[in-house]
C-alpha angles and dihedrals in degrees: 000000000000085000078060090046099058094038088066097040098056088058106071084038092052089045079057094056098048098058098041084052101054089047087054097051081069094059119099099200081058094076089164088088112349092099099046091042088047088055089056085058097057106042085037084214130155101245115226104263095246085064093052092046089046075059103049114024092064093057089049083057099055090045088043086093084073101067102054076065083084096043131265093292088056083047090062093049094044099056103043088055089053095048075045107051091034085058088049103050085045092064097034087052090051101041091052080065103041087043109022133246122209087210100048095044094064092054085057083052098030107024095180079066127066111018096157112090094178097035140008087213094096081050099049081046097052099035105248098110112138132211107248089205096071092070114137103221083185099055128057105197098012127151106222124219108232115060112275081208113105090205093060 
């Protein structure tokens, strides 16, 4: 019980760390992985999964500590919820480019929109949540007039 415990437990916080890191990724003064995520932006390009795992699981590791909080058996637990959730990210990340994602696709246009890659609930949260429908199908990297914010 306490393996399933930290299982779930490791998701919400994973779903954290996703979206502070790709926020992150925009920021300049973050030079780890601005300037290849940058590149990304610009090619639009699905990046092969082992780069998105050499992105994420690094990250999983430096938050893992968490988890021995709730003894060895929520470690367990914890972990395997991070490798889990990184791999996840990783695929869902890859397949909004194979196959398109509207929402995806306006953070490529708009990148203060859309962080989540697994959800759009931290950016609903935070604020950053961006309307789908405002994406420009003319122009590749466009800026479109009206606020991709749904808040605004």
């Amino acid at each position: 019980m306490t393996i399933l415990a930290g299982l779930l437990a490791s998701l919400p916080a994973g779903m954290l760390v996703e979206y502070t890191l790709h926020r992150l990724m925009h920021k300049p003064w973050f030079p780890l992985l601005h300037g290849v995520h940058m590149k990304h932006h610009r090619s639009n390009d699905a990046q092969p999964l082992w780069l998105e795992l050499r992105d994420y699981l690094p990250v999983a590791a430096i938050f893992a500590p968490f988890g021995l909080l709730g003894g060895w058996a929520f470690f367990a637990g914890w972990a395997t919820g991070a490798v889990l959730y990184a791999v996840s990210v990783s695929v869902i990340h890859n397949m909004h480019h194979r196959f398109g994602s509207r929402f995806h696709e306006l953070h490529h246009q708009r990148p203060d929109c859309n962080y989540g890659l697994t959800s759009g609930v931290l950016d609903w949260v935070f604020r950053t949540l961006g309307n789908p429908s405002l994406v420009l199908t003319s122009a590749p990297q466009g800026q479109p007039e009206e606020s991709a914010l749904t808040h605004s």
